[in-house]
PDBQT receptor file of N, H, CA, C and O in Angstrom, charges set to zero:
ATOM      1  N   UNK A   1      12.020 -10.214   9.780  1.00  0.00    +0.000 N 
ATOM      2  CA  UNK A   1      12.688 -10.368  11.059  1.00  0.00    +0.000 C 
ATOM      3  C   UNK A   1      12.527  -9.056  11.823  1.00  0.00    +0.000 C 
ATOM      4  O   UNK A   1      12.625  -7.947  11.298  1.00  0.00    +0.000 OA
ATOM      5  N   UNK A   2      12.301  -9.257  12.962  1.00  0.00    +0.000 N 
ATOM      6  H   UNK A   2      12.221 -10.158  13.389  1.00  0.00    +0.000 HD
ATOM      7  CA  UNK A   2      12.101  -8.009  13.890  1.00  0.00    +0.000 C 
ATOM      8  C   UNK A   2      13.123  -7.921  14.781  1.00  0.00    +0.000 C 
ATOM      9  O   UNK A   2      13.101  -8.858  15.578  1.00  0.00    +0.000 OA
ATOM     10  N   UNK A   3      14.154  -7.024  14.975  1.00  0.00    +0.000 N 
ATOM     11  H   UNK A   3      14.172  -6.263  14.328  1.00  0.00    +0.000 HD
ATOM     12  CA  UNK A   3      15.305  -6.966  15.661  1.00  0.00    +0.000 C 
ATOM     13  C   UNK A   3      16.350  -7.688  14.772  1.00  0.00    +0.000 C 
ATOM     14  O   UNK A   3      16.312  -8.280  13.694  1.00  0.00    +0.000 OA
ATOM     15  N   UNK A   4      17.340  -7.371  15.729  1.00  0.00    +0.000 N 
ATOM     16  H   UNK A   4      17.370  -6.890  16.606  1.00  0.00    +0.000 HD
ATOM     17  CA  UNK A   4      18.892  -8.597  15.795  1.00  0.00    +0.000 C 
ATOM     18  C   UNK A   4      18.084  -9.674  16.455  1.00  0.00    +0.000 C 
ATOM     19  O   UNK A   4      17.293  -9.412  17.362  1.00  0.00    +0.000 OA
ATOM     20  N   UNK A   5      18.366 -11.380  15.811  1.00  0.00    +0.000 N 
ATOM     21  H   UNK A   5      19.008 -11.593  15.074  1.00  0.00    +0.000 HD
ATOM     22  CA  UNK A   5      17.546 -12.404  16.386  1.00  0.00    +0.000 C 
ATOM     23  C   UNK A   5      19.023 -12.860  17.273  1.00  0.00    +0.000 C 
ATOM     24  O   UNK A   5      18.973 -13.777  18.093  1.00  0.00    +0.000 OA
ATOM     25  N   UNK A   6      20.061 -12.253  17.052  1.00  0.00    +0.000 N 
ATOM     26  H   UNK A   6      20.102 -11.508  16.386  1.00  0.00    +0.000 HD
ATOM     27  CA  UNK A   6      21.341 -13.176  17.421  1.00  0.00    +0.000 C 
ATOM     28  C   UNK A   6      22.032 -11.841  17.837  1.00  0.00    +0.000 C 
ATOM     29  O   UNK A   6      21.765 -10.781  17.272  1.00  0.00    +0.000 OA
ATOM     30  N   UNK A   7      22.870 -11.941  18.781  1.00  0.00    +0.000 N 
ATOM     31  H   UNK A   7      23.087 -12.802  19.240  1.00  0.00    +0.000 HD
ATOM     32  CA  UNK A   7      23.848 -11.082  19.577  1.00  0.00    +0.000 C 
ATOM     33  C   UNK A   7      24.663  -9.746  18.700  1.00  0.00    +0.000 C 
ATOM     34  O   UNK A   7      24.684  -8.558  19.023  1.00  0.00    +0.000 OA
ATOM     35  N   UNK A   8      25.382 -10.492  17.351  1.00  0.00    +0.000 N 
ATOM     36  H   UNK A   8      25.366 -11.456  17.089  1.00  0.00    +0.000 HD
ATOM     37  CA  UNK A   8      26.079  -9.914  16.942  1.00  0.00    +0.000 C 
ATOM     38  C   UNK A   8      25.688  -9.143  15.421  1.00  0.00    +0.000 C 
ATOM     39  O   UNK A   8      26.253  -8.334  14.684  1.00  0.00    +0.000 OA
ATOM     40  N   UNK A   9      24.221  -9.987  15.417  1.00  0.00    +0.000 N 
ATOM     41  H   UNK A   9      23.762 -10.644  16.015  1.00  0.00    +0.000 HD
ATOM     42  CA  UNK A   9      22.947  -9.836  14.207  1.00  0.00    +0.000 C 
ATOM     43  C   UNK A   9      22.935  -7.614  14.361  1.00  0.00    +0.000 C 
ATOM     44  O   UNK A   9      23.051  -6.717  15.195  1.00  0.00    +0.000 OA
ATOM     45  N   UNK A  10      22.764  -7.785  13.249  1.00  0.00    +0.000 N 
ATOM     46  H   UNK A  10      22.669  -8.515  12.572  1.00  0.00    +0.000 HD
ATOM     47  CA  UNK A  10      22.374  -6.042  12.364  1.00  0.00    +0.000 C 
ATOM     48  C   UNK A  10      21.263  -5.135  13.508  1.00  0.00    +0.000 C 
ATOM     49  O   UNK A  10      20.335  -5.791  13.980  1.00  0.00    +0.000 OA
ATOM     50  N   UNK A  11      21.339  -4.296  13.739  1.00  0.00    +0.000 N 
ATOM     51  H   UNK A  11      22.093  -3.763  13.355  1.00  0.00    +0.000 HD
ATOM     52  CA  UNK A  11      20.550  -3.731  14.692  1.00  0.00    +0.000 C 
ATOM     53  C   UNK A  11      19.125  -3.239  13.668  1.00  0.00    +0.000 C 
ATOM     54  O   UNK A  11      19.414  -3.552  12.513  1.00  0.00    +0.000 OA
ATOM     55  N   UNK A  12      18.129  -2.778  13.702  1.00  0.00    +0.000 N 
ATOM     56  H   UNK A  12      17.895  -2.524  14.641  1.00  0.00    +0.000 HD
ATOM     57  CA  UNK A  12      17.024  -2.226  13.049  1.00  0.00    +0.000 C 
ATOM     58  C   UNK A  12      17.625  -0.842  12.340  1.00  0.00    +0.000 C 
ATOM     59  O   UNK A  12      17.347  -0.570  11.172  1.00  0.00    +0.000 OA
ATOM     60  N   UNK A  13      18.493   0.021  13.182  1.00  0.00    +0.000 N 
ATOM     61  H   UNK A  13      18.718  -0.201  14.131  1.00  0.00    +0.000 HD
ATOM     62  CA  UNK A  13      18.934   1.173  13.159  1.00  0.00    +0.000 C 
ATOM     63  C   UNK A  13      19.863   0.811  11.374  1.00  0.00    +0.000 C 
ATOM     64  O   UNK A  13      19.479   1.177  10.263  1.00  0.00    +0.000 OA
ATOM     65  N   UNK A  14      20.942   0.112  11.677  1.00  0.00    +0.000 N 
ATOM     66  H   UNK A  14      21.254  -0.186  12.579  1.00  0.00    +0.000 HD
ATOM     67  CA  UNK A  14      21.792  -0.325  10.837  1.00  0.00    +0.000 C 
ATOM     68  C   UNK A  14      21.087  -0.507   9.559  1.00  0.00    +0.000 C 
ATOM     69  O   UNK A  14      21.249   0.058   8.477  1.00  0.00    +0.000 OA
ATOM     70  N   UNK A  15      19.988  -1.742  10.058  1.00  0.00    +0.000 N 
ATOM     71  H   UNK A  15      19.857  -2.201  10.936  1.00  0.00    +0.000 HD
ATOM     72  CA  UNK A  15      19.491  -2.262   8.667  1.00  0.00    +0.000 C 
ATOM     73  C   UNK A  15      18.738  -1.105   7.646  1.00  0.00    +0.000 C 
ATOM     74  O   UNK A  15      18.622  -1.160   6.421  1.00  0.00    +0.000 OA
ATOM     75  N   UNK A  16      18.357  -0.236   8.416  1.00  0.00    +0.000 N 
ATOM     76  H   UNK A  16      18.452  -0.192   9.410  1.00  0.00    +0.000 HD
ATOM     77  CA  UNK A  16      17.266   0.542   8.088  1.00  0.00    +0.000 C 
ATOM     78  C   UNK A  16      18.165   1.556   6.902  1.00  0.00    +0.000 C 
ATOM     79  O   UNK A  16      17.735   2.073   5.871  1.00  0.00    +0.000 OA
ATOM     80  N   UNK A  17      19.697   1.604   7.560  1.00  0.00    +0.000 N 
ATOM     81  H   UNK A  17      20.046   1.184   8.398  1.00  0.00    +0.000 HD
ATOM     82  CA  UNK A  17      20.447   2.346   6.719  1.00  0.00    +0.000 C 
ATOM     83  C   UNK A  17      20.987   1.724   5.341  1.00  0.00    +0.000 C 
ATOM     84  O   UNK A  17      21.032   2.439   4.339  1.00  0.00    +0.000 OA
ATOM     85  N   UNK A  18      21.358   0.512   5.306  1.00  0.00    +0.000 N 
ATOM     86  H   UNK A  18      21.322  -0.069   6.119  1.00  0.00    +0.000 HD
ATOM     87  CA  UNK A  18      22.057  -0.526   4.665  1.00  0.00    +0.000 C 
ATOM     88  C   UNK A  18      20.668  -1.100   3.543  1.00  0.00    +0.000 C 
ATOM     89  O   UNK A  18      21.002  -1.447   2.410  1.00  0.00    +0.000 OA
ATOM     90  N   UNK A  19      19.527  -1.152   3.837  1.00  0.00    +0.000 N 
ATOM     91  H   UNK A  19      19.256  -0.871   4.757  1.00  0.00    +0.000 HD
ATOM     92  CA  UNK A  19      18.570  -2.015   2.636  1.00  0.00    +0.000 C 
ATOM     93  C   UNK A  19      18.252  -1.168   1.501  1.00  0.00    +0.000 C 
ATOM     94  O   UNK A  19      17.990  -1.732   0.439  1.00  0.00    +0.000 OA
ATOM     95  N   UNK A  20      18.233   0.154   1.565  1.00  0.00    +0.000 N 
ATOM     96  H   UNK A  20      18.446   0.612   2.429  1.00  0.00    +0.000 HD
ATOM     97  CA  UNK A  20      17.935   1.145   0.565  1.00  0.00    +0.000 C 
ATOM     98  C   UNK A  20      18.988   0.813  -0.540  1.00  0.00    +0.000 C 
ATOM     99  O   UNK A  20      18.504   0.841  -1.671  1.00  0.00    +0.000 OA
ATOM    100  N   UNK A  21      20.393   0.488  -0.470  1.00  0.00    +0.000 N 
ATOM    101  H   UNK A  21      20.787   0.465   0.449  1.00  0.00    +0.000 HD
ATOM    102  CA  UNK A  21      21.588   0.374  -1.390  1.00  0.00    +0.000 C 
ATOM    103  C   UNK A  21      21.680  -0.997  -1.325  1.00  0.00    +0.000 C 
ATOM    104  O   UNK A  21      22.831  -0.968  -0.890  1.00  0.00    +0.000 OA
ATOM    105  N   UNK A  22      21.452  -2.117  -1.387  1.00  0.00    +0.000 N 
ATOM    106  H   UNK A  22      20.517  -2.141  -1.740  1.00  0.00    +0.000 HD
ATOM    107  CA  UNK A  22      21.120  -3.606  -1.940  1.00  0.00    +0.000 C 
ATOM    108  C   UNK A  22      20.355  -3.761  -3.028  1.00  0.00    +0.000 C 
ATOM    109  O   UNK A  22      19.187  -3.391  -3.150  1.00  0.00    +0.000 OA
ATOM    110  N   UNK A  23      20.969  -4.267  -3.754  1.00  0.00    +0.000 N 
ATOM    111  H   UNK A  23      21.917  -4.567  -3.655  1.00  0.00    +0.000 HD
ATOM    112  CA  UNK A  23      20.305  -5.184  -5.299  1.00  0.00    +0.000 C 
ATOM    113  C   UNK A  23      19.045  -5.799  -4.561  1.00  0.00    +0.000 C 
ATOM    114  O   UNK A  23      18.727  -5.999  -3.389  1.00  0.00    +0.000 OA
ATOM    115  N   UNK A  24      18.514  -5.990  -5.738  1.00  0.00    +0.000 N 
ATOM    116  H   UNK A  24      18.773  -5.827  -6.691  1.00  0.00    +0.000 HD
ATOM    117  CA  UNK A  24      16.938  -6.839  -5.791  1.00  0.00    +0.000 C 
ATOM    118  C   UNK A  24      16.106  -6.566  -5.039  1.00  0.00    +0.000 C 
ATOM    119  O   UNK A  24      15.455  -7.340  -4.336  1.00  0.00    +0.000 OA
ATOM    120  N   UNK A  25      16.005  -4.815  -5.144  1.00  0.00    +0.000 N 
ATOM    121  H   UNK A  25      16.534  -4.187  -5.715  1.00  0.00    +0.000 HD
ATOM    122  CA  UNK A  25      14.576  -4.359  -4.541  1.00  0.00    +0.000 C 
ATOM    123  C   UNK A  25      14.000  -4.513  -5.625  1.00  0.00    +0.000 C 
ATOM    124  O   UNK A  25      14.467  -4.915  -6.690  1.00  0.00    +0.000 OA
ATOM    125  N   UNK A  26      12.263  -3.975  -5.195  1.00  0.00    +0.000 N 
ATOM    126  H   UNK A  26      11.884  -3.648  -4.330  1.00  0.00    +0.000 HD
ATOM    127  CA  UNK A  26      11.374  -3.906  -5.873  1.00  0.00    +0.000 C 
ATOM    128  C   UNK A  26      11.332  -2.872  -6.926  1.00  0.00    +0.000 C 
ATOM    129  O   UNK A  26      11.304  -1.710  -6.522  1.00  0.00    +0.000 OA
ATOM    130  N   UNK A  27      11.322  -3.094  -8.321  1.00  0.00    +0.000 N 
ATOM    131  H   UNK A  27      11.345  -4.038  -8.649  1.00  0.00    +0.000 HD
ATOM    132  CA  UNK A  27      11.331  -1.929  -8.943  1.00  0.00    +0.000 C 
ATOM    133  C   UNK A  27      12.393  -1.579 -10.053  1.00  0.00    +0.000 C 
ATOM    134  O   UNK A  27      12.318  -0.847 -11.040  1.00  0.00    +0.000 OA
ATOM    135  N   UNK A  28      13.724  -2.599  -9.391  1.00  0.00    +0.000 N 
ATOM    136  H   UNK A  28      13.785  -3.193  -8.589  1.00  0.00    +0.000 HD
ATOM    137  CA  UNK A  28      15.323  -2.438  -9.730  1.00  0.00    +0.000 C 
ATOM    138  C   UNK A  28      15.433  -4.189 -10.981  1.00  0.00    +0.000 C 
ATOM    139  O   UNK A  28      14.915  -5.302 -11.072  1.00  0.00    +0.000 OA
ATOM    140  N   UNK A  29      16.121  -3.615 -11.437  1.00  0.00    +0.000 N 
ATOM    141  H   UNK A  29      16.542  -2.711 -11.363  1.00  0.00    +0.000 HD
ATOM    142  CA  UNK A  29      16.746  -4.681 -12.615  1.00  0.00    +0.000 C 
ATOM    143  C   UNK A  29      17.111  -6.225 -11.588  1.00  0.00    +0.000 C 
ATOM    144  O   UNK A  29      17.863  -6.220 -10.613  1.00  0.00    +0.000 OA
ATOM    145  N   UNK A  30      16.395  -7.402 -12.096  1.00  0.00    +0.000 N 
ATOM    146  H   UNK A  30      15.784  -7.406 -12.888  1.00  0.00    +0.000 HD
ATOM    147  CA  UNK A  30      17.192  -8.493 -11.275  1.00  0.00    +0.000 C 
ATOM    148  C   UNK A  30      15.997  -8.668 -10.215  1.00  0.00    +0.000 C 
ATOM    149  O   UNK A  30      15.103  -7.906  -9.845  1.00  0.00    +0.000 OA
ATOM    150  N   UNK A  31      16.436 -10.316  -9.795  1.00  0.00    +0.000 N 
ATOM    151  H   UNK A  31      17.162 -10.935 -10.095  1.00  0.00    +0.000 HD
ATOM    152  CA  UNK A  31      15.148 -10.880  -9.095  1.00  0.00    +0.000 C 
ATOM    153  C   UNK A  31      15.287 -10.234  -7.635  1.00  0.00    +0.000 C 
ATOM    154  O   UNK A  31      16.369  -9.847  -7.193  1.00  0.00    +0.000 OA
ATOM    155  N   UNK A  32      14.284 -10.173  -7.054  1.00  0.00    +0.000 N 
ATOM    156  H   UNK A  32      13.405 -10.488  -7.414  1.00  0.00    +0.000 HD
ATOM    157  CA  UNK A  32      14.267  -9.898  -5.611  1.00  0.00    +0.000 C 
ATOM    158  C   UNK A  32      15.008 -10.580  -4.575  1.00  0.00    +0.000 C 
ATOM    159  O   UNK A  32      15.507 -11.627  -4.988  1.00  0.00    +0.000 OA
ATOM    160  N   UNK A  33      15.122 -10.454  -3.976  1.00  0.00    +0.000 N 
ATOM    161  H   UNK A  33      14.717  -9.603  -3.640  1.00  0.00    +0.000 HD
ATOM    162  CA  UNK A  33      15.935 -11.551  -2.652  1.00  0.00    +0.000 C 
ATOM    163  C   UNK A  33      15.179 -11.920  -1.769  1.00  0.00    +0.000 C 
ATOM    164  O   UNK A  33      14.513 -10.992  -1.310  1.00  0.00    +0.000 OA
ATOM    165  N   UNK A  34      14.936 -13.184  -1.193  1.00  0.00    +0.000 N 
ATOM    166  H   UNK A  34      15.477 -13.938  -1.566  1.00  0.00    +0.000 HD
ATOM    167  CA  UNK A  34      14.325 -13.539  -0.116  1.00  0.00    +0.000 C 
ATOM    168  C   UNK A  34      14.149 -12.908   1.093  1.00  0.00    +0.000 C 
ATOM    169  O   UNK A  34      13.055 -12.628   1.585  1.00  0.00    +0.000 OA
ATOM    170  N   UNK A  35      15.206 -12.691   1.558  1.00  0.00    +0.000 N 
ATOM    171  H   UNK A  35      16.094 -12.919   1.159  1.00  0.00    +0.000 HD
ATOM    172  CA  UNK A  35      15.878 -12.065   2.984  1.00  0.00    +0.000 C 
ATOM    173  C   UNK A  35      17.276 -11.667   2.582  1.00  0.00    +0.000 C 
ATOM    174  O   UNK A  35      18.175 -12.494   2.428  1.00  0.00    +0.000 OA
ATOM    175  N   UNK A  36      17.423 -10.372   2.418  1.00  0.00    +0.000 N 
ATOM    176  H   UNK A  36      16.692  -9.701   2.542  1.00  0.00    +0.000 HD
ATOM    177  CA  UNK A  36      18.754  -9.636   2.258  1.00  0.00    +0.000 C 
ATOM    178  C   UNK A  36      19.511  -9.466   4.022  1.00  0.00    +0.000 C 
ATOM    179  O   UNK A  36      20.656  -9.756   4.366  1.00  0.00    +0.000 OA
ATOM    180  N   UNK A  37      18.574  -8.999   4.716  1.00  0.00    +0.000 N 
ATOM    181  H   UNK A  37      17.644  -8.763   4.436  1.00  0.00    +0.000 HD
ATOM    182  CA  UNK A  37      18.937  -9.200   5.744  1.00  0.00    +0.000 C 
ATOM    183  C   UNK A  37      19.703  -9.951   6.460  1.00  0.00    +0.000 C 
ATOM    184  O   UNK A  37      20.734  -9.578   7.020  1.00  0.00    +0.000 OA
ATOM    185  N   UNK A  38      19.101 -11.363   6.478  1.00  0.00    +0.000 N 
ATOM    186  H   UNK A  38      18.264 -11.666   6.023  1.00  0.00    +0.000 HD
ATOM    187  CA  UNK A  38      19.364 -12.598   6.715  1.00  0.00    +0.000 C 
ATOM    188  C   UNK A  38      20.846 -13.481   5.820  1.00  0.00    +0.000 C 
ATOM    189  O   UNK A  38      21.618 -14.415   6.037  1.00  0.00    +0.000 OA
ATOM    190  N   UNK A  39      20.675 -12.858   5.166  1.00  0.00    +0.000 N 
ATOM    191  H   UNK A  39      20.048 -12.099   4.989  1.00  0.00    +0.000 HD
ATOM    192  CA  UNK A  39      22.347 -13.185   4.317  1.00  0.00    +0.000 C 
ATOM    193  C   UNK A  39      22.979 -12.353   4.524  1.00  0.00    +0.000 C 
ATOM    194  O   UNK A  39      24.061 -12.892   4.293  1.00  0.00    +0.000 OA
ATOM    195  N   UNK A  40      23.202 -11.425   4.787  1.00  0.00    +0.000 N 
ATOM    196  H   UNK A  40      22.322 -10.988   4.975  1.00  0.00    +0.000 HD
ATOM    197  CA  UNK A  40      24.196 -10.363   5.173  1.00  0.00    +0.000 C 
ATOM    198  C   UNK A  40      24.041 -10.743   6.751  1.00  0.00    +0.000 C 
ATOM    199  O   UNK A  40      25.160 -11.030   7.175  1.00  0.00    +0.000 OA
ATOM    200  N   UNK A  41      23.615 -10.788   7.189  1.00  0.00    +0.000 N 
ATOM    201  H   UNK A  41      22.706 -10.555   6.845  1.00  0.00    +0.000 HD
ATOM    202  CA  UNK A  41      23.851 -11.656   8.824  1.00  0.00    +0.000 C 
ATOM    203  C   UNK A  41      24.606 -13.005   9.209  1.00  0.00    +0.000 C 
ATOM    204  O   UNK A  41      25.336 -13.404  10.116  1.00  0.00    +0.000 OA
ATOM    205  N   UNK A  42      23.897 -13.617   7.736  1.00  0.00    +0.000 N 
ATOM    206  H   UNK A  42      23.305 -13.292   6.999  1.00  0.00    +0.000 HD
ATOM    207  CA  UNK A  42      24.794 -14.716   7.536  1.00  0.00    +0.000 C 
ATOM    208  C   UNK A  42      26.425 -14.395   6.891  1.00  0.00    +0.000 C 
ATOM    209  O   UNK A  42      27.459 -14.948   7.266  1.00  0.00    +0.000 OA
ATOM    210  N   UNK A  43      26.335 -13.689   6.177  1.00  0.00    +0.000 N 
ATOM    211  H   UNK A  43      25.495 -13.239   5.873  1.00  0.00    +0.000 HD
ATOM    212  CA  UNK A  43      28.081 -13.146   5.368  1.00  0.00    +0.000 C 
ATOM    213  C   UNK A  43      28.989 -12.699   6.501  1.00  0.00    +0.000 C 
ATOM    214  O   UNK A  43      30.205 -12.887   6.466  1.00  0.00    +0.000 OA
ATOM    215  N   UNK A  44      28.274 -12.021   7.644  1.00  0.00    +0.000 N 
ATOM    216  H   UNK A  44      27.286 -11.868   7.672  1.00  0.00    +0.000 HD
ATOM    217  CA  UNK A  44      28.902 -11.788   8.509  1.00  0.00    +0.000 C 
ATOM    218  C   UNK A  44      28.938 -12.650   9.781  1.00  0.00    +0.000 C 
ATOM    219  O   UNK A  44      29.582 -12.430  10.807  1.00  0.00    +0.000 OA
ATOM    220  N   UNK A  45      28.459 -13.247   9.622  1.00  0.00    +0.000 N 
ATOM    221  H   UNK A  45      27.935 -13.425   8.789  1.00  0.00    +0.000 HD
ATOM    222  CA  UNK A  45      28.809 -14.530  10.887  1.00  0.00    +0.000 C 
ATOM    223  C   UNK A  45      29.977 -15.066  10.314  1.00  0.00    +0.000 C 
ATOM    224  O   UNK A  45      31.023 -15.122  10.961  1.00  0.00    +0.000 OA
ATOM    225  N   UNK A  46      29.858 -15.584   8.807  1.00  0.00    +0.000 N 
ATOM    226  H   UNK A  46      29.009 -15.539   8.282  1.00  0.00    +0.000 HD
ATOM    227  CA  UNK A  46      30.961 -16.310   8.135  1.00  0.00    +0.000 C 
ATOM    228  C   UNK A  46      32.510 -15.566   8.709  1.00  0.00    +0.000 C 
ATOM    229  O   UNK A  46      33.485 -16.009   9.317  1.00  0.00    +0.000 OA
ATOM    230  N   UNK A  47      32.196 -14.461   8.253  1.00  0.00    +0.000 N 
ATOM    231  H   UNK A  47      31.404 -14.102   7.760  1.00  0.00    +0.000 HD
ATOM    232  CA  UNK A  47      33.719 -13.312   8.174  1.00  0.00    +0.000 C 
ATOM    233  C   UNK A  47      34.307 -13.351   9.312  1.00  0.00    +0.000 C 
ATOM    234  O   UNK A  47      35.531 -13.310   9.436  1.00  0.00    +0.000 OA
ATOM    235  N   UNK A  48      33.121 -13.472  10.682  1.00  0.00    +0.000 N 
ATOM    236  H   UNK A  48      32.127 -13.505  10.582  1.00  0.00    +0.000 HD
ATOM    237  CA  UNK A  48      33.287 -13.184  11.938  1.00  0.00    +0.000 C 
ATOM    238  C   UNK A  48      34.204 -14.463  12.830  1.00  0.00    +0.000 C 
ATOM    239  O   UNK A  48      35.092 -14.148  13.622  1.00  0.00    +0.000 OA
ATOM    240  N   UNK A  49      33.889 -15.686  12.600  1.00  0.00    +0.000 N 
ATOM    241  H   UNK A  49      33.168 -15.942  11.956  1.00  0.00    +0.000 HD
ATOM    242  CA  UNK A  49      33.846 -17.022  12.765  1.00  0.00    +0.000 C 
ATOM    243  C   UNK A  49      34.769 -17.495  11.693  1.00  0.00    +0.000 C 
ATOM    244  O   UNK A  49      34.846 -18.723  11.707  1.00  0.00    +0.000 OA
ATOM    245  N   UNK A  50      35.379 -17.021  10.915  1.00  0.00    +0.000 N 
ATOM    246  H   UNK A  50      35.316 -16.023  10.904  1.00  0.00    +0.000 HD
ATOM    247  CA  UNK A  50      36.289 -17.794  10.366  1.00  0.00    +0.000 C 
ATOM    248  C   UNK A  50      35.911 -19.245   9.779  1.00  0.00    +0.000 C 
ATOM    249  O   UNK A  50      36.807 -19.691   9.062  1.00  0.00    +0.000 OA
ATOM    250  N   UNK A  51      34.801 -20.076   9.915  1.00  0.00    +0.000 N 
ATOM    251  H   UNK A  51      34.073 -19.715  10.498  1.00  0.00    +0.000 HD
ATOM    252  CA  UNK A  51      34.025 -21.269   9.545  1.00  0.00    +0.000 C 
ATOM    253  C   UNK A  51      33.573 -21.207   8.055  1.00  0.00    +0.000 C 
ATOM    254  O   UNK A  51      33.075 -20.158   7.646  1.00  0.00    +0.000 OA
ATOM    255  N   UNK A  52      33.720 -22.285   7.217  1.00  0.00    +0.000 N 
ATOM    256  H   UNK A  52      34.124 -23.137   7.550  1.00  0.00    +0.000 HD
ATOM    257  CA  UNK A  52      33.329 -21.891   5.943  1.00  0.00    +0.000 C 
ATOM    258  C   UNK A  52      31.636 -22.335   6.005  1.00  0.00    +0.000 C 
ATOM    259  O   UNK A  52      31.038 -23.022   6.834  1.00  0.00    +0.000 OA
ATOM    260  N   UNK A  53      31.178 -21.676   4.835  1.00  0.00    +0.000 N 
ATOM    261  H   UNK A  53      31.663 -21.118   4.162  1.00  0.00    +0.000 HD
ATOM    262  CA  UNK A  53      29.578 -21.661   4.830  1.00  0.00    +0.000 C 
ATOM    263  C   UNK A  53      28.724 -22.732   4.648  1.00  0.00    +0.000 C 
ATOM    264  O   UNK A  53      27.499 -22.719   4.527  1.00  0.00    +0.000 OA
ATOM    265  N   UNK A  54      29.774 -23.994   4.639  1.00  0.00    +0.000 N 
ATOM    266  H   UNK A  54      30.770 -24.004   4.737  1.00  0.00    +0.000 HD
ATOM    267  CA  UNK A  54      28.966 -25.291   5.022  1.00  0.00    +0.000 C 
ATOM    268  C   UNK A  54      28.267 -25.698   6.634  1.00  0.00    +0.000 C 
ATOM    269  O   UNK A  54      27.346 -26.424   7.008  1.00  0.00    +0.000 OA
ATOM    270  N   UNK A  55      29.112 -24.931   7.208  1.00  0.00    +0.000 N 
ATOM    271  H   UNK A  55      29.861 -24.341   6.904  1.00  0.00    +0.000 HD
ATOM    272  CA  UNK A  55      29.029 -24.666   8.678  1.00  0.00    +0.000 C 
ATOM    273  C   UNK A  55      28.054 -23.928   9.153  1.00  0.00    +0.000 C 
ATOM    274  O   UNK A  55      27.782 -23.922  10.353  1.00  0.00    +0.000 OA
ATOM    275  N   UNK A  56      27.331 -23.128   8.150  1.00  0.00    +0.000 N 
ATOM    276  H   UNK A  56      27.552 -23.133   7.174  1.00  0.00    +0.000 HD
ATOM    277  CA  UNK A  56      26.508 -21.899   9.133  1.00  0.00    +0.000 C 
ATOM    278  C   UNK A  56      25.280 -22.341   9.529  1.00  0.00    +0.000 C 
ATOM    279  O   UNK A  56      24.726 -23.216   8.863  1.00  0.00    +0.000 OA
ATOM    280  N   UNK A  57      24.833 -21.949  10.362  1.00  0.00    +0.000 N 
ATOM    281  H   UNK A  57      25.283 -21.238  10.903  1.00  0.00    +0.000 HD
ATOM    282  CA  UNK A  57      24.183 -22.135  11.627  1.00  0.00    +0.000 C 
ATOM    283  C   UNK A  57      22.672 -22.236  10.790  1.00  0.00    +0.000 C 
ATOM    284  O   UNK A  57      22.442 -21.641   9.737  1.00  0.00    +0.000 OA
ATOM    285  N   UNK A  58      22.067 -22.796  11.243  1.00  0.00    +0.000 N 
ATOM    286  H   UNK A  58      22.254 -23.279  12.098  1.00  0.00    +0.000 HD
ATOM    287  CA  UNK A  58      20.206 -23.418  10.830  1.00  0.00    +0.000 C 
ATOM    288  C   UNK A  58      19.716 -22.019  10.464  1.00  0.00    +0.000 C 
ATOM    289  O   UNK A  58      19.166 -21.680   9.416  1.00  0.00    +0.000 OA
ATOM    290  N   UNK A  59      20.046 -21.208  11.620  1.00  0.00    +0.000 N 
ATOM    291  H   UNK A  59      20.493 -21.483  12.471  1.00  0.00    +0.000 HD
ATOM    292  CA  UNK A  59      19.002 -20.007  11.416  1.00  0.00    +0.000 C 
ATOM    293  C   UNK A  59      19.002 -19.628  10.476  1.00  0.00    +0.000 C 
ATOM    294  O   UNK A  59      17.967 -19.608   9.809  1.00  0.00    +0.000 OA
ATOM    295  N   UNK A  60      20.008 -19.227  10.084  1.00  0.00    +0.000 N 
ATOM    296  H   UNK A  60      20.848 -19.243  10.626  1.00  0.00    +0.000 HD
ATOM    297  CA  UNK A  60      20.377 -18.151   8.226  1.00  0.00    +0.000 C 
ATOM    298  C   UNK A  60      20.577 -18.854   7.162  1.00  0.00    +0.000 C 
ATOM    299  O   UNK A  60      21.197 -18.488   6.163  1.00  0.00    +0.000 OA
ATOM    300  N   UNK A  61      20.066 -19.870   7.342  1.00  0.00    +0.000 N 
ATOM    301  H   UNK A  61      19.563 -20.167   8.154  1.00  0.00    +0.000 HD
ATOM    302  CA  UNK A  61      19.341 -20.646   6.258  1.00  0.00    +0.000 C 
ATOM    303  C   UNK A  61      20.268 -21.835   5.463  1.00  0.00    +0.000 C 
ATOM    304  O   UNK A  61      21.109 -22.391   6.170  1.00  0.00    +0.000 OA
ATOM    305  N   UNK A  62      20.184 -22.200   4.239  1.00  0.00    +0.000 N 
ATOM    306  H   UNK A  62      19.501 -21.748   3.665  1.00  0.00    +0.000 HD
ATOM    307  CA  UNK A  62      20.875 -23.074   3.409  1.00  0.00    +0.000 C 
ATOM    308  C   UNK A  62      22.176 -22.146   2.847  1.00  0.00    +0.000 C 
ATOM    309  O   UNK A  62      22.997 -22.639   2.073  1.00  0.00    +0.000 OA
TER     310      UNK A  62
């Protein structure tokens, strides 16, 4: 993903700080993650919106 795709979405700046300390890099104990990004965008829409995660939006996935 290039940018915030959504208003309230992680800035580049942010992410850039935040992916170094997430599980399932390359290299680290435990499977990789698809899009860490993208779920933590999604965790925080949830938190934000009060909606449970049957609700979340197409973009950020299943």
């Amino acid at each position: 993903m290039i940018g915030a795709h959504r208003r309230h979405d992680m800035s580049d700046h942010i992410w850039s700080l935040l992916e170094p300390r997430l599980p399932g890099r390359k290299g680290f104990w435990g499977s990789i993650a698809h899009d860490n990004r993208l779920f933590v965008n999604a965790a925080f829409w949830v938190l934000r919106t009060g909606a449970p995660w049957r609700n979340l939006l197409p973009e950020y996935g299943h």
